[in-house]
GUNUBA-995107 format. One record per atom (N, C-alpha, C, O): z, x negated, y negated. Coordinates in pm, whole numbers, plus 50000, padded with zeros to 5 digits. Each point is the difference from the previous one (the first is absolute). Example, Ala and Ser with C-alpha at 12.3 -4.5 7.8 and 13.67 -1.06 7.14 Angstrom:
// residues 2
507804868150569500005008949881500004991049880500664989650002498625013949893500064991849881500735007749891500174994949889
//
This chain:
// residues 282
943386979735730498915006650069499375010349907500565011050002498454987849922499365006249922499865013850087499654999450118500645012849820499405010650039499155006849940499984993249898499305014950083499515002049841499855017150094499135007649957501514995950131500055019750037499215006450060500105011650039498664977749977498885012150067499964997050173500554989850041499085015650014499765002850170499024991050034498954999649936501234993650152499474993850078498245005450016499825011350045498904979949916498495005050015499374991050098500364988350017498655017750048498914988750079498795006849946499875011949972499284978350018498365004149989499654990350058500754993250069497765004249907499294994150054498864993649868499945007149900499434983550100499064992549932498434991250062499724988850045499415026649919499164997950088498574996549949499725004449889499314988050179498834994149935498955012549946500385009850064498654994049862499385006249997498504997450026499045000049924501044998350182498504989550061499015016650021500285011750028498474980149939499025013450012499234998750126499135008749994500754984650119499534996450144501274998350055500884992649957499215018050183499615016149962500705008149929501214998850015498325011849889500305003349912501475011650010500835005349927498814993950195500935012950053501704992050005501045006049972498894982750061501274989450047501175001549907501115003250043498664994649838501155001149933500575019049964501075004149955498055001250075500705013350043500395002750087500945007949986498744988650148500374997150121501654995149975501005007249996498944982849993501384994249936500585002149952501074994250019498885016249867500865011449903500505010350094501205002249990498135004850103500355007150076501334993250126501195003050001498244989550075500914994550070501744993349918501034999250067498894997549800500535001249939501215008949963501184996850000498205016649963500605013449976500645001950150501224998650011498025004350102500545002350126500974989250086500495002650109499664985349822500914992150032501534998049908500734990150005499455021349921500785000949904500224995049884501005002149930497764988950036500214991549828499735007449898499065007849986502074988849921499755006649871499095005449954499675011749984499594970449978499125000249893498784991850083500114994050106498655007849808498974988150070499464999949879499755009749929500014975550044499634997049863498854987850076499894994750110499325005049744498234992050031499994991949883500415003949890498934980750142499594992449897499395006349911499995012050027499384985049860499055005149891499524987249937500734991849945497915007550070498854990249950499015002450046499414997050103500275013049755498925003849952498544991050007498905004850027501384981549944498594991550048500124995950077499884987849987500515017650183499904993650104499025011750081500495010550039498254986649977499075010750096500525001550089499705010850050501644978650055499874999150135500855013649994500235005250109500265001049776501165005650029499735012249963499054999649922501535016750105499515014049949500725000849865501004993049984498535015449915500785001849922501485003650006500245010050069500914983449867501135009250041500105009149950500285008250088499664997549801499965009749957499575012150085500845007950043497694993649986499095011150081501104998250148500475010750040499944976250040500345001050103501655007549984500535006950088500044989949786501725006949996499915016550014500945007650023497684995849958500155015349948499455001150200500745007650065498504987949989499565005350122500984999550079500025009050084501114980949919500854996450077500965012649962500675006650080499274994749815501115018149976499575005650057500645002550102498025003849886499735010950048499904997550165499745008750083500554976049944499845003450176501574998950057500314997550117500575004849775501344997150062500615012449921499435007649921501834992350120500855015149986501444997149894500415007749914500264977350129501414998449967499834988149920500695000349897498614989250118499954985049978499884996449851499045005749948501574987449979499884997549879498664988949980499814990950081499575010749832498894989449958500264989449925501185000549968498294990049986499654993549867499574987650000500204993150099499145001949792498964986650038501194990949964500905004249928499124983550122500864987250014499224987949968499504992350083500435006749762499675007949899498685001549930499034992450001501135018749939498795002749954500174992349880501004995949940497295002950034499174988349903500055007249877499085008149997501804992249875500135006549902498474994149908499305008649945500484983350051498754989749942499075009050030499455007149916500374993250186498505011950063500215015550014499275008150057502014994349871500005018650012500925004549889501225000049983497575004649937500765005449861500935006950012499995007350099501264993549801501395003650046499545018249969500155007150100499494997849810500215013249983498885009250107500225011950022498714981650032499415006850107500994998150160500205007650094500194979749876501024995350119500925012550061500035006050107500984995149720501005007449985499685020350056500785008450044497804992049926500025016350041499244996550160500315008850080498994982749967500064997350105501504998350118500035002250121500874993949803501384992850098500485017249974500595003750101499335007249798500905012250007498635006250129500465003650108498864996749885498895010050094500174995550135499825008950083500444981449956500424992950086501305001750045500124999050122501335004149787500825004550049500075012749988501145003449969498065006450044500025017049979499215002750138500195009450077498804979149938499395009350126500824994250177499985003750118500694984949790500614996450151501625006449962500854999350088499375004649823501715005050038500754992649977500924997250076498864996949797501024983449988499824990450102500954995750066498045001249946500344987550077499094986050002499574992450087500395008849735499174989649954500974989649902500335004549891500034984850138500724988249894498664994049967498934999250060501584996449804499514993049887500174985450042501204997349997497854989250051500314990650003499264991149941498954996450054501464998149814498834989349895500604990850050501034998550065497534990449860499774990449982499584992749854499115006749948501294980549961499305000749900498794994650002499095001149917500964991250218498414994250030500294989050040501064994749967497844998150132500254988850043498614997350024499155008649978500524978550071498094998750063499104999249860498795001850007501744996049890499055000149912498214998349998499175006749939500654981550153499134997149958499045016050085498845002449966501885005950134499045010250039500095012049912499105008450009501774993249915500475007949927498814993249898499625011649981499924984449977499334994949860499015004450055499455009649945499994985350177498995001650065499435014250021498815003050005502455006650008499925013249950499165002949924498985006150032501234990849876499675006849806501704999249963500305008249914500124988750105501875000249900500074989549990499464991250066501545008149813499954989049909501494990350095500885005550066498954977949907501334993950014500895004949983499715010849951501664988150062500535000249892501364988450071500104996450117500755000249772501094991549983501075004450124499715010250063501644981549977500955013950060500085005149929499665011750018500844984349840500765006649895499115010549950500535010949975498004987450004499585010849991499895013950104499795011849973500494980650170499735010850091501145005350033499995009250083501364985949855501295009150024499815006049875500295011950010499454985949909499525010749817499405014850067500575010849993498294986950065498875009750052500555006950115499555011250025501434983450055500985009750089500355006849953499795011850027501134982749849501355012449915499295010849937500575010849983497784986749967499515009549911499565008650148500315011550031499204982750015499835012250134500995009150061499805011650035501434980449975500895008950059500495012849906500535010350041499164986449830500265013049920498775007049949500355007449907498674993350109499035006850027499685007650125499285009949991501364985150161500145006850088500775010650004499685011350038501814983449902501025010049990499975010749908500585010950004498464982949890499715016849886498735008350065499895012049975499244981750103499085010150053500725010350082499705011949998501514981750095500765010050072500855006849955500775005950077499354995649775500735009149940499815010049919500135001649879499455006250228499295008449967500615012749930499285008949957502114991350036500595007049976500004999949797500175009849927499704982350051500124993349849497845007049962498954997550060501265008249857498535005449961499274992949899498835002449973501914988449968499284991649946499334990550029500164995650114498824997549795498494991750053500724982950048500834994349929498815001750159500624985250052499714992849884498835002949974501574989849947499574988349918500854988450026501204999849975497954987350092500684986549984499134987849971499284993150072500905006749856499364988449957500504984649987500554993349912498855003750261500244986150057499284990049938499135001949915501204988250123499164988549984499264999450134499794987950004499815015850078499104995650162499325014750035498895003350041502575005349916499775018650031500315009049908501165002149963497775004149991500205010649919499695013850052499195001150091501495010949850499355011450014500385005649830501034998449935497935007350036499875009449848500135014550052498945004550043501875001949961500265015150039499325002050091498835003549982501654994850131499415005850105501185011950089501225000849991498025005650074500665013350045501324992450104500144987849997500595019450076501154996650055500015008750127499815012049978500374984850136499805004050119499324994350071499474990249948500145012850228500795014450007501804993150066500154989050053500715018949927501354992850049499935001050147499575009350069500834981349961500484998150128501225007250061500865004249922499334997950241500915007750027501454993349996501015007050010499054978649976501344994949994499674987349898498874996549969502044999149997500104988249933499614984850098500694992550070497805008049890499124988750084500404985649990499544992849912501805000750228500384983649869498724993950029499085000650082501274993649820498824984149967501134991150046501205000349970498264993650092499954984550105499674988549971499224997150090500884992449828499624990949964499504987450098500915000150084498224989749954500234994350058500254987949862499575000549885501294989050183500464989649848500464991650040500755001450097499034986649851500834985550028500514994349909501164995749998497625003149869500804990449864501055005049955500465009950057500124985149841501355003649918499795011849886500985006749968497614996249965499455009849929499905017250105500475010949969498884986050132499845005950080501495010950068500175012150015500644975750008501105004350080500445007149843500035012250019500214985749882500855006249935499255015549945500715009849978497724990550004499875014450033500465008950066500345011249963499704982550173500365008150121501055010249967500075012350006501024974049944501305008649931500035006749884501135003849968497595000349924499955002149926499595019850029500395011449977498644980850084499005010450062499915008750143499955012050026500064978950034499505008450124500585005050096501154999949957498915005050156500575008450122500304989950124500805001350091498314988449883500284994550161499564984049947499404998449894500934991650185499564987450007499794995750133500745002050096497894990149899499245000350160499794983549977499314997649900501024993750152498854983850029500064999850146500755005550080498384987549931500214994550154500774990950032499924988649956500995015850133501244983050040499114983650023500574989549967498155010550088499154986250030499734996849868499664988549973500445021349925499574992249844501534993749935499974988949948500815015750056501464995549949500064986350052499444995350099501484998349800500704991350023501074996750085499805006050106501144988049901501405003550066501084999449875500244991249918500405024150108500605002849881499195009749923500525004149896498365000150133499355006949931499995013649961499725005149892500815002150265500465017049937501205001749926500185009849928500924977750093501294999449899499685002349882500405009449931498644979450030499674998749864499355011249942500075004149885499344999850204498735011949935500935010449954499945005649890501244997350236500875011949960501014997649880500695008249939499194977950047501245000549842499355003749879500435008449921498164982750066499285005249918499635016349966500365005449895498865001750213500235011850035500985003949942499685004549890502084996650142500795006649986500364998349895500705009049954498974976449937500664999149874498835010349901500365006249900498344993950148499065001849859500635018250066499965007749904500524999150220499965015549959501325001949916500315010549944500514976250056500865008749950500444996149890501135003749969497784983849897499955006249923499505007849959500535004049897498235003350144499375008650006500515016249999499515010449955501834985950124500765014249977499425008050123499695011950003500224978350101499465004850140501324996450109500644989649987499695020850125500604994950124498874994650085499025004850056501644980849928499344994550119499465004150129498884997850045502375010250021499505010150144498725009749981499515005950096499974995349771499295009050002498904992450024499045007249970500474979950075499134990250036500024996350155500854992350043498095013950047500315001850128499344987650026498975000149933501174985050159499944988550027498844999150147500375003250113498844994049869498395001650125500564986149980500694994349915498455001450253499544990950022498674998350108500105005050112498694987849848499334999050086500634986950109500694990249972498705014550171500994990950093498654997550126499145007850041501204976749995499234998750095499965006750130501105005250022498034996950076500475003450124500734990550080500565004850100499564982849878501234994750119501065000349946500804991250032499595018449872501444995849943500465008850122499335006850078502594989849912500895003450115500895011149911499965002349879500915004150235500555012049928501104997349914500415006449903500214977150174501084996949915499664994049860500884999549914497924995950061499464994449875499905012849917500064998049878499815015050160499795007249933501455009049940500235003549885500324998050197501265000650016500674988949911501085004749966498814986649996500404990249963499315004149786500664998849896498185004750118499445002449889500485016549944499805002449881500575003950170500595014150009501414995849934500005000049877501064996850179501104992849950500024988949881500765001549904498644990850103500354990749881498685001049878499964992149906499325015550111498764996449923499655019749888499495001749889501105009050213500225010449960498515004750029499485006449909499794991450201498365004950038500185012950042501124999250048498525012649966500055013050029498615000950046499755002850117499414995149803498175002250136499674986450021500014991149915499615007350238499674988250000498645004050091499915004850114499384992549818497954998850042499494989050116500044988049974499585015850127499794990550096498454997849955499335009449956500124976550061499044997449986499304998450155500024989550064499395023149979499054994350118498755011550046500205011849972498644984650092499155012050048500404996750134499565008850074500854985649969500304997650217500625012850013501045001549936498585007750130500625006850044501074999450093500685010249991499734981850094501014995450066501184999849932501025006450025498714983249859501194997149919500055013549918501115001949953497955008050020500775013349883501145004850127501225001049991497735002050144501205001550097501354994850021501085005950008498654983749998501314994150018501204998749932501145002250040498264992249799500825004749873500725007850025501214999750023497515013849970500695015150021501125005750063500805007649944499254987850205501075008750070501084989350042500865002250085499004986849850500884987050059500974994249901501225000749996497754992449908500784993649860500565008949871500844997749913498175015450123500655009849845501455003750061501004997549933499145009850222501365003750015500844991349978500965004449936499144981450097501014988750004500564999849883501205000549973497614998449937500214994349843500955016949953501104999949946498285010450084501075009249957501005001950050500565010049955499924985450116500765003250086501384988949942501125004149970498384979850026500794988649947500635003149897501204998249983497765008549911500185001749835501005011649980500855000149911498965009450182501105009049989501174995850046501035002349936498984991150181501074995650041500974988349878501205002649989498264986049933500304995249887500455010649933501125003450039498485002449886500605008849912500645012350035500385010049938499624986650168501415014750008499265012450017500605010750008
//
């Protein structure tokens, strides 16, 4: 039974539709007041039907008090990493920590081109992750007074200033499926997110060996890699329960706007599932 140490999470995974505009804040709120963690929002940038996530993560702070944010996932292709990076610290200073980091290396190409951004390969778009993720992490280090220099192949910065720091150590969240991908995760990052309807069968096993082999040659504890999952709304408590125990999931993201089902989730399936999982482990 994989454990990997961390506490039991619920959020939520919610559309960012712009008719009416008010809805998906609406939903952040009911959210917070129904006890979920986190509430996290698609990100695609060339979809009109949808508000920006970005502009909408920062309104949804300021209309909530406790609730953690973050896009699921955001479009690294369409948001330069070092404006990103002092955006994601300003963002966790005015809400009080309660902003996660959740990339993407890109997907949708052909709207992404359609953008103004260029193709690119996987292999190039897990390249252009790694140079991002350390360009994020030197903008937030602010503590170090020297000028950022990295010189990527996808992302560069030539001395640029460093700040402003954030109030806690912001994880980055990966969302990931390939075998390049998964082994960043373990290289790199704070959290690993896919959606269970995209996996295979056998698929979070695999993801987590990979995962657990690249942190630790890396000279990483594995536990220090907290395990998301996005999850449908008809899943059951024992499926989850079931993914808690053998799979080592600690946040698991419900995918729905029905309000019924955040309800229901909420005061029905989160107690069970905590309740089972503790009971398993003692």
């Amino acid at each position: 039974m994989p454990d990997y140490g961390h506490a039991l999470e619920f959020g939520t995974f919610l559309t960012p539709r712009n008719a009416p505009a008010d809805e998906p804040v609406d939903h952040a709120v009911l959210c917070e007041d129904l006890g979920y963690d986190l509430v996290t929002f698609q990100d695609h940038p060339y979809q009109p039907r949808f508000l920006d996530t970005w502009t909408l993560l920062t309104w949804v702070a300021a209309s909530t008090s406790r609730i953690r944010v973050a896009g699921n996932v955001l479009n690294l292709p369409l948001r330069q990493p070092a404006v990103l990076a002092r955006a994601a610290a300003s963002l966790d200073l005015l809400s009080a920590g309660r902003f996660d980091l959740g990339l993407g290396a890109g997907a949708f190409w052909d709207a992404i081109e359609a953008m103004g951004e260029p193709r690119r390969s996987p292999g190039e778009a897990v390249q252009a992750l790694t140079e991002a993720i350390e360009i994020i992490r030197g903008i937030w280090a602010a503590d170090d007074r020297s000028p950022l220099r990295v010189a990527g192949e996808f992302h560069h910065v030539a001395g640029a200033k460093r700040g402003p720091a954030p109030s806690r150590t912001i994880p980055i969240v990966l969302g990931a499926y390939g075998p390049r991908m998964l082994r960043t995760v373990g290289r790199l990052a704070d959290g690993w997110l896919p959606s269970l309807g995209n996996l295979p069968p056998g698929g979070l096993a695999a993801g987590n060996a990979l995962i657990d082999q690249a942190a630790t040659a890396a000279g990483r504890d594995p536990r220090e890699i907290r395990r998301w999952l996005n999850i449908p709304a008809d899943v059951t408590a024992g499926r989850l329960t079931d993914l808690a125990l053998a799979d080592g999931i600690s946040t698991f993201v419900l995918s729905t706007d029905d309000e019924s089902r955040l309800r229901g989730f909420a005061t029905e399936t989160v107690p069970a599932v905590r309740a089972a999982v503790a009971a398993a482990r003692g």
